[in-house]
C-alpha positions as CSV (number, residue, x, y, z in Angstrom):
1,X,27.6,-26.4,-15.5
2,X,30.3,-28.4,-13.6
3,X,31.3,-31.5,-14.7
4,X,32.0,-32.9,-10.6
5,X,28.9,-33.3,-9.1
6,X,29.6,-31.1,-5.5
7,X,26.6,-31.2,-2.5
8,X,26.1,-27.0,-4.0
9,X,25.4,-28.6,-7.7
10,X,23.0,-31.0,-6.4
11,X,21.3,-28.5,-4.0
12,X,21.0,-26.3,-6.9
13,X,19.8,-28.8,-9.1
14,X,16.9,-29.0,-6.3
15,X,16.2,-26.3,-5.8
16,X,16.2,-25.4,-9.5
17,X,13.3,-28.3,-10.1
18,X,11.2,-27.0,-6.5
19,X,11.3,-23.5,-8.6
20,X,10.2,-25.4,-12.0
21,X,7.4,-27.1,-10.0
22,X,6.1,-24.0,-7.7
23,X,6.1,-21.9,-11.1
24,X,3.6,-25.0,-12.6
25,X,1.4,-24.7,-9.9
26,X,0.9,-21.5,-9.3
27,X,0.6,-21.1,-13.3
28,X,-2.5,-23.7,-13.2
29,X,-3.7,-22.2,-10.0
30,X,-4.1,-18.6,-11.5
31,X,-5.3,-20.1,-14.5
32,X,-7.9,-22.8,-13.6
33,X,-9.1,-21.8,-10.2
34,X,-12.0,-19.8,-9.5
35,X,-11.9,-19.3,-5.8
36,X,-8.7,-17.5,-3.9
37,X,-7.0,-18.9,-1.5
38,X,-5.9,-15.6,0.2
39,X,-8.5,-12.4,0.7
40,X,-11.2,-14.3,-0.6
41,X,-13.5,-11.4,0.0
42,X,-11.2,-9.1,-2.1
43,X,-12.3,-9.4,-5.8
44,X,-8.4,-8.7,-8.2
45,X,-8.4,-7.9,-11.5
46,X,-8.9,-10.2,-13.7
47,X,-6.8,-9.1,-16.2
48,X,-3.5,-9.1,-13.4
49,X,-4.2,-12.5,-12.8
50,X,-4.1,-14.0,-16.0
51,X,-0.8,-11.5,-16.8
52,X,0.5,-13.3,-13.7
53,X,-0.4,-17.0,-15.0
54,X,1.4,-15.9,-18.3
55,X,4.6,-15.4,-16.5
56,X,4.6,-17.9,-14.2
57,X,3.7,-20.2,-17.2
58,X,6.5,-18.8,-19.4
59,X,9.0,-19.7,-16.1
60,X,8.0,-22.6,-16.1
61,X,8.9,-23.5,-19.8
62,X,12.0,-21.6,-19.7
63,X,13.5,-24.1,-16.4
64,X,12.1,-26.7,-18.5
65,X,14.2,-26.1,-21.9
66,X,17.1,-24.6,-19.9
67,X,17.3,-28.1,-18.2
68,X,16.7,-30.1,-20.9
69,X,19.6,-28.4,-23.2
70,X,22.3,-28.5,-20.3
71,X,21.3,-32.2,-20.0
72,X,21.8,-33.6,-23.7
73,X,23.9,-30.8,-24.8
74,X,25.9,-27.8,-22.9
75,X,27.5,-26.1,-26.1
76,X,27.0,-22.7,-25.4
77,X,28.2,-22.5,-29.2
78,X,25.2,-24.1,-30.7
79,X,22.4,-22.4,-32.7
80,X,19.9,-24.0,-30.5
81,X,21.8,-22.2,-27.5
82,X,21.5,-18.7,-29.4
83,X,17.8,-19.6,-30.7
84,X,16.8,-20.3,-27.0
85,X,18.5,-16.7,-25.7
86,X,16.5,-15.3,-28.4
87,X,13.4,-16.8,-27.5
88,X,14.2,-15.7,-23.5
89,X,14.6,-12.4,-25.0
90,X,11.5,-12.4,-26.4
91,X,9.4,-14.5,-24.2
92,X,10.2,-13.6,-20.5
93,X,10.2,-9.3,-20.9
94,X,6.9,-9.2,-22.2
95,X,5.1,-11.4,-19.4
96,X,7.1,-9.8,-16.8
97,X,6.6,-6.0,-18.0
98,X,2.8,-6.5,-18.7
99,X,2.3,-8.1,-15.0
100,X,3.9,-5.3,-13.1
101,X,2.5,-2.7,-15.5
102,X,-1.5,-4.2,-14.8
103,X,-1.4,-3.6,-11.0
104,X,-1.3,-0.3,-12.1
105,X,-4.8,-0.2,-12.7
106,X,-6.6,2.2,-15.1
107,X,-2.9,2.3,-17.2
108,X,-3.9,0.1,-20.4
109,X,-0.1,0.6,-21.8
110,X,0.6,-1.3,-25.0
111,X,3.3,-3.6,-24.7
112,X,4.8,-3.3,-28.2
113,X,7.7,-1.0,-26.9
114,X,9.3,-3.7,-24.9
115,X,9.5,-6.6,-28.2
116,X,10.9,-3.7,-30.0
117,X,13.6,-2.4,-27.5
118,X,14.3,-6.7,-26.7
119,X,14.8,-7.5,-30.4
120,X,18.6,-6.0,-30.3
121,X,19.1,-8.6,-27.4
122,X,17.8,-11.5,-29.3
123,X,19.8,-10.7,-32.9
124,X,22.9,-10.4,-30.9
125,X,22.5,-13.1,-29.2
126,X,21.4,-15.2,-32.7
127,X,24.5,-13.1,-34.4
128,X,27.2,-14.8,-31.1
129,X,26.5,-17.7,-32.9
130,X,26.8,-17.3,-36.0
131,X,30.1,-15.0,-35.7
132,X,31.8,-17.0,-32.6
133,X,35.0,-15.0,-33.5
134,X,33.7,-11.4,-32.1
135,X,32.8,-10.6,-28.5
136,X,29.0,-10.1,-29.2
137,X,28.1,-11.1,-25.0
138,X,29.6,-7.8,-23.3
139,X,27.5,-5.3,-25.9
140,X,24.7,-7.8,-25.1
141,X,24.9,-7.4,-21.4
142,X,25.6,-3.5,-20.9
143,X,22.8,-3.0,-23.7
144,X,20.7,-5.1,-20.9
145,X,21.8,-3.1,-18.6
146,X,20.7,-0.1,-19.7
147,X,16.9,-1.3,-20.2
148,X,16.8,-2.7,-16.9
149,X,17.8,1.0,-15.2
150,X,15.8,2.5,-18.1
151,X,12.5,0.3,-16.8
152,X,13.4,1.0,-12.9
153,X,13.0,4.6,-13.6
154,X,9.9,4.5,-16.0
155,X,8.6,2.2,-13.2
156,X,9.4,5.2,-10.0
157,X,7.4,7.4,-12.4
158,X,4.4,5.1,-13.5
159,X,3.8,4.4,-9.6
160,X,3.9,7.9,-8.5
161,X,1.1,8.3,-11.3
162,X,-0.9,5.7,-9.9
163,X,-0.6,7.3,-6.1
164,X,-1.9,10.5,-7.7
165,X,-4.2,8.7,-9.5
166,X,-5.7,6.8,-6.2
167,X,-5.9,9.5,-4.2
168,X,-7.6,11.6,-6.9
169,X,-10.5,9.0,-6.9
170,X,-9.8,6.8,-4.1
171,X,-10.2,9.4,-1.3
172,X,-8.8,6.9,1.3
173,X,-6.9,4.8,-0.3
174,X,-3.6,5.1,0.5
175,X,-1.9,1.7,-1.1
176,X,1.3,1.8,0.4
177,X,1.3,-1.6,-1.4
178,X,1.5,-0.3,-4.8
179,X,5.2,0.1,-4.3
180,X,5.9,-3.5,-4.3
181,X,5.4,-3.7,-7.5
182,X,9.0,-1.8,-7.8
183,X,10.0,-4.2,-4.7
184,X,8.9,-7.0,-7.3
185,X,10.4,-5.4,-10.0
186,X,13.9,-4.6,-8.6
187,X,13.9,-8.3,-7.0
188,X,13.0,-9.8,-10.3
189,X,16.0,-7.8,-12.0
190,X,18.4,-8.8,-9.5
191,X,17.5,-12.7,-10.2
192,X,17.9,-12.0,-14.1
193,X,21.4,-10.5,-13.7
194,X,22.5,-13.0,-11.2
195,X,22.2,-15.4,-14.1
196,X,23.5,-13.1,-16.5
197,X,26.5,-12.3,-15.0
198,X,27.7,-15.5,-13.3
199,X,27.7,-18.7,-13.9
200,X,28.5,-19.0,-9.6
201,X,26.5,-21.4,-8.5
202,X,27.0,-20.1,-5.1
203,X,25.3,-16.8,-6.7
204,X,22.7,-19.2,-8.9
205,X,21.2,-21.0,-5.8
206,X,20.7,-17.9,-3.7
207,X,19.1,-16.2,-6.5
208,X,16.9,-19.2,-6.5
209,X,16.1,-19.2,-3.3
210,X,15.5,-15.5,-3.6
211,X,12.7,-16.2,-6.4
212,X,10.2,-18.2,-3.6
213,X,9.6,-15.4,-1.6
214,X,9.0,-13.5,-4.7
215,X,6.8,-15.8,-6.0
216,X,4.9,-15.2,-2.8
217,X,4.9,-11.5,-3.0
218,X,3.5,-11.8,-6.2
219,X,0.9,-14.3,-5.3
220,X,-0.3,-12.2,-3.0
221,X,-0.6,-8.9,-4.6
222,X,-2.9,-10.7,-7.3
223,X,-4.9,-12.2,-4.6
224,X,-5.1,-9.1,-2.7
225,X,-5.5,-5.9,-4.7
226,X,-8.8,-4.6,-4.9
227,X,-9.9,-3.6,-8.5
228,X,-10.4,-0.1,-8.5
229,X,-11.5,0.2,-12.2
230,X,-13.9,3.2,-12.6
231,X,-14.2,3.3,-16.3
232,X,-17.6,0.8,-15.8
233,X,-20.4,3.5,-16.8
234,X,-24.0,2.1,-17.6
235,X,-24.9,2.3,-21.7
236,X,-27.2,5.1,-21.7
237,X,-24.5,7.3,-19.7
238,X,-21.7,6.5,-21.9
239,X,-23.6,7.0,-25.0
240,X,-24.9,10.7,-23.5
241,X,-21.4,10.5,-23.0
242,X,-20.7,10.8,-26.8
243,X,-23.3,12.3,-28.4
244,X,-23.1,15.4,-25.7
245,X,-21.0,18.1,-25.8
246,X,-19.5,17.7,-22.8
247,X,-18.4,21.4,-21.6
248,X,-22.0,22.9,-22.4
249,X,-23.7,19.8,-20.7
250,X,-21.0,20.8,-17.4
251,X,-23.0,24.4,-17.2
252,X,-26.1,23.0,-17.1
253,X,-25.4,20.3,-14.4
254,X,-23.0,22.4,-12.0
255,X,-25.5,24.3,-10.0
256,X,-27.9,21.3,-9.1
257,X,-24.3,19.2,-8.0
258,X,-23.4,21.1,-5.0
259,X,-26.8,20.4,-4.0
260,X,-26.9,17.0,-4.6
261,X,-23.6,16.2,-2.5
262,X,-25.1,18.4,0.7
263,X,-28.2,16.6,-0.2
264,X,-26.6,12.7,0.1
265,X,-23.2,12.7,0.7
266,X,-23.0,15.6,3.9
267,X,-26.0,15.4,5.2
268,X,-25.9,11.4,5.1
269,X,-22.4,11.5,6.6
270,X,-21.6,9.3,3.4
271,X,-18.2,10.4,4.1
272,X,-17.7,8.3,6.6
273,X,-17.8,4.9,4.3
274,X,-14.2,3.9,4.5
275,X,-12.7,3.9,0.9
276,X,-15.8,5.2,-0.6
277,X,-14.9,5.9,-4.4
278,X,-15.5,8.8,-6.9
279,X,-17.4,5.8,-8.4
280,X,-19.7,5.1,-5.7
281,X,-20.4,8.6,-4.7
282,X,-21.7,9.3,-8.3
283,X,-23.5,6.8,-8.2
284,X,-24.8,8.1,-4.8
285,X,-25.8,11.5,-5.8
286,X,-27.1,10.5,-9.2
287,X,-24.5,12.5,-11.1
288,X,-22.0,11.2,-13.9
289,X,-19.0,10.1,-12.7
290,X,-17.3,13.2,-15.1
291,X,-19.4,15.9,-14.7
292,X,-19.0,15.0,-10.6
293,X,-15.0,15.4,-11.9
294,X,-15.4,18.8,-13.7
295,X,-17.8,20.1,-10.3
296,X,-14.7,19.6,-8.5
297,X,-12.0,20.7,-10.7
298,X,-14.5,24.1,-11.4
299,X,-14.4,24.7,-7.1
300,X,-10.2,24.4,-7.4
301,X,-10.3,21.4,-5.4
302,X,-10.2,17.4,-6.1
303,X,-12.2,14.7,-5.4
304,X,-9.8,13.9,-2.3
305,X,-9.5,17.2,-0.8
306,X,-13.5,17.5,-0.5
307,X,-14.0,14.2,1.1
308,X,-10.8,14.5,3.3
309,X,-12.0,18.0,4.6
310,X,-15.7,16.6,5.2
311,X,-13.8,13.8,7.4
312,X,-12.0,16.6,9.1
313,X,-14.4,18.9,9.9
314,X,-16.5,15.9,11.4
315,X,-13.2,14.8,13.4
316,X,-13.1,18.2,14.8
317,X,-16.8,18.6,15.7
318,X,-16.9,14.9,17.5
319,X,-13.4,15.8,18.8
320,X,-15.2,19.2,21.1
321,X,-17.9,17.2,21.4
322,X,-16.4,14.2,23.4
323,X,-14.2,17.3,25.1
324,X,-17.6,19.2,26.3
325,X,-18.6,15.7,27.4
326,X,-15.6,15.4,29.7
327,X,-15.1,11.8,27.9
328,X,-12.0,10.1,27.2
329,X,-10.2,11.1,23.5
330,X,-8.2,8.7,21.4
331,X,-7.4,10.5,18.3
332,X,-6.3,7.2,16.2
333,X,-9.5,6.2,17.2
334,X,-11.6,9.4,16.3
335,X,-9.7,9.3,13.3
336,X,-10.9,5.9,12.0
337,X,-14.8,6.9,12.9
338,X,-14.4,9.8,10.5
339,X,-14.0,7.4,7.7
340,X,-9.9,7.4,7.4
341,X,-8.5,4.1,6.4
342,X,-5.3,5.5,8.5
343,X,-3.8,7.5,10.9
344,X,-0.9,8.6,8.7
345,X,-4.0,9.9,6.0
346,X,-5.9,11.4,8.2
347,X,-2.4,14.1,9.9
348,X,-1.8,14.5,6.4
349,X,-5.3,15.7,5.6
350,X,-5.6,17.5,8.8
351,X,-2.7,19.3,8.3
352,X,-3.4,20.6,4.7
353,X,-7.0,21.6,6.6
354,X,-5.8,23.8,9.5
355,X,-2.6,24.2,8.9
356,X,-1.0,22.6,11.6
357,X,-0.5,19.4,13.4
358,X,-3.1,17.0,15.0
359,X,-1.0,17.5,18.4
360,X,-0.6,20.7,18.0
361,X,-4.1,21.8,17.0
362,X,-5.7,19.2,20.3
363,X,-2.8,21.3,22.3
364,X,-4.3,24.8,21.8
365,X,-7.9,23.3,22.3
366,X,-6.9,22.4,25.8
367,X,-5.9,25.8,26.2
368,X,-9.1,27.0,25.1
């Protein structure tokens, strides 16, 4: 830090104890309170929200003993200054990795990996001290480097999973959203090397100023994403579960199932309950979540695909219907009464359906 004291050294210093005091209370906030202040109808997972106290927490501590050394002490030479780049190392990677890997639901991943790949960070940063005389800061920072473009990419890969995932049991779901947790991630990343590599402080109070709205971001993906856990089966199914063999139990159960789902899921237009779940439409039709899986998988088609083509087909019928009728025809609207969550879903399904457009296939139906 500067030894002249410069209007951008004292609006950094500022903003650098706003950033210390937001990270406390939303820390406490996560931690201690019970209601939501955003979506309070939405219930999050649990287990993102206490991820995300852990790392605002562990921000919060790190301004705290960043300040505190620069105060009483500024020798970047010092062992405390290598033990605290240690502890950064091994503190701060952890938190952030485990919050950004729990809003991808149903993805328990162990963090273990990310101490072990962080530990070269935090002995070469111990090692700078004790041997001043070689350059240990420039392997330090390209070895950085390399985990942060390492984790981006595991990260692109991880959240395509998760889409596949949703719409696999989330017929409707189309969580756009999930890909902020890479517009998190990379934002996140950018603020860590901006303090890396510079010492600006220009660069330091704009990547400050770039962590509020962060914060926010963050804030409200844990108060807004719905958990969408489906491993919650009752005791006597998951013990059937395990004592069953589960491929001969399948053959006994598959020719009552397509019954069941013509039985309350078609002929109850169930299909039509925006977001409905694989879940929730086992539950419906009294089947086990997995064997209601392996029905599927046994026709060649997935969970989606049936729902979506149910919520077609009904578009389609309500769509000559209104037509025969003589009645105005919005298709965004029709689309939404057929149980799609969105318009861009519902083209896409259609199109896998019939092979063709929406505009294209209302188009030859005038013709008709």
């Amino acid at each position: 830090m500067p030894e002249q004291i410069t209007p951008l050294s004292i609006l950094y210093l500022l903003l650098y104890g706003a950033g210390t005091a937001v990270a406390v209370v939303l820390f406490l906030y996560l931690l201690l309170c019970r209601g939501k202040a955003i979506a309070p109808s939405i219930t999050p997972p649990a287990r993102l929200r206490r991820w995300a106290a852990a790392l605002f927490g562990v921000m919060a501590m790190t301004h705290v003993w960043w300040i505190l050394f620069y105060t009483y002490s500024d020798d970047t030479h010092s062992v405390i200054y290598g033990l605290l780049v240690a502890i950064d190392c091994m503190a701060l990677p952890p938190v952030f990795v485990g919050t950004l890997l729990t809003m991808l639901q149903d993805r328990r991943r162990p963090l273990w990996p990310i101490l072990v790949v962080m530990a070269p960070c935090a002995v070469l940063a111990v090692l700078q001290i004790a041997l001043p005389s070689i350059d240990l800061t420039s392997p330090n920072k390209v070895y950085g480097l390399i985990l942060v473009v390492a984790f981006i990419t595991y990260m692109v890969v991880a959240v395509r999973q998760y889409g596949r995932w949703l719409r696999d049991n989330y017929a409707d779901l189309e969580h756009k959203e999930v890909w902020l947790s890479l517009t998190l991630l990379i934002g996140l990343m950018l603020l860590l090397l901006s303090y890396e590599f510079t010492d600006n402080y220009v660069m330091s109070t704009i990547a400050h100023l770039t962590g509020f709205p962060l914060a926010g971001l963050l804030l409200w993906r844990v108060e807004t994403l719905n958990d969408l856990s489906t491993d919650s089966q009752s005791p006597h199914l998951a013990q059937r579960d395990a004592s069953l063999s589960k491929t001969s139990a399948l053959k006994d159960e598959v020719p009552h199932i397509g019954h069941l789902l013509a039985k309350h899921c078609e002929d109850t237009q169930l299909y039509l309950q925006t977001d409905l779940t694989l879940q929730q439409l086992s539950a419906a039709v009294g089947v086990n979540r997995y064997y209601l899986s392996q029905y599927f998988a046994s026709q060649d088609i997935s969970y989606y695909e049936y729902i979506h083509d149910l919520r077609v087909a009904h578009f389609i019928a309500r769509y000559r219907e209104l037509a025969a009728a003589q009645k105005p025809i919005v298709a965004q609207q029709l689309a939404y009464e057929s149980g799609f969550h969105s318009y861009s879903t519902f083209s896409s399904a259609f199109k896998r359906r019939m092979h063709k457009s929406v505009t294209a296939w209302m188009r030859e139906e005038v013709l008709i």
